[in-house]
N, C-alpha and C positions, 0 to 999 in steps of 0.2 A: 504494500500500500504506500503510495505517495506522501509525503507530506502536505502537500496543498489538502488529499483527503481528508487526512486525518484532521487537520485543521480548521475543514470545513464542518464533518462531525463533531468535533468538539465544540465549534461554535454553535451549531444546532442544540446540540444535548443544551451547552448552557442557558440556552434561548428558553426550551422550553420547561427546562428545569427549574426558569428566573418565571416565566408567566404562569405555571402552576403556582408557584409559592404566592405570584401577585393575586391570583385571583383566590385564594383560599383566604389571606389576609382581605380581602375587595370583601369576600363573602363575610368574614366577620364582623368586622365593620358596620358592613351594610344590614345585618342580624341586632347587634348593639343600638344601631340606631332605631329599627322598628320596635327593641322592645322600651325604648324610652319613647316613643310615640304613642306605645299601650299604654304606659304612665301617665302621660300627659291626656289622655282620653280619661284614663280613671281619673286624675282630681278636677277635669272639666266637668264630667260628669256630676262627681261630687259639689264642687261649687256649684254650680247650675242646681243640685237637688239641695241645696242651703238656701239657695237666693228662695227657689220656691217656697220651701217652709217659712224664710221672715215673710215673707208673702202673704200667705196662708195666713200669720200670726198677725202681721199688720191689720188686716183684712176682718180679722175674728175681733181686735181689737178695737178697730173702727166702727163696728158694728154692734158692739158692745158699749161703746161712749156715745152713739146715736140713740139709743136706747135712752140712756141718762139724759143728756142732751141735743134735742134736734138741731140739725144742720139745715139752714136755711143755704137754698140756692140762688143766690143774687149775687152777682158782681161787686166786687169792689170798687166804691168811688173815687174819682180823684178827691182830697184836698180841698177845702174852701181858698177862696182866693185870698185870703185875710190871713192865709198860714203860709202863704208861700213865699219862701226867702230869695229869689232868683227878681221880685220885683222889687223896685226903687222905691222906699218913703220918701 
């Protein structure tokens, strides 16, 4: 066998010897990353089912102080003119 052969083999071997090891290392990585995107889906989740409950609790408790005290549906007014500090005496 040649030397050019042999040399050409052996650069092959290292070739694909080098892109196995790259992609086993690509694959775990890329593993590492989706399971820290299940994380992030689990305390999404989790927050989102917190906001719902103060929700819920707000809600119970609004409904609870309407009871005590009705809530009148009317706009708030502006201001009399006699309180307004932006005009000149």
């Amino acid at each position: 066998m040649s030397t050019a052969s042999k040399v050409s083999i052996g650069l092959a071997s290292l070739f694909c010897v080098g892109m196995i090891a790259f992609v086993h290392q690509s694959q775990g990585s890329e593993k590492q990353n989706m399971q820290l995107g299940i994380e992030k889906d689990r305390e999404r989740k989790q927050r989102r089912q917190e906001r719902i409950n103060d929700f819920n609790r707000q809600k119970q408790l609004y409904s609870t102080y309407v009871v005590d005290q009705p809530v009148q549906a009317q706009p708030i007014s502006a201001p009399p003119d006699d309180l307004d500090e932006n005009k000149a005496a």
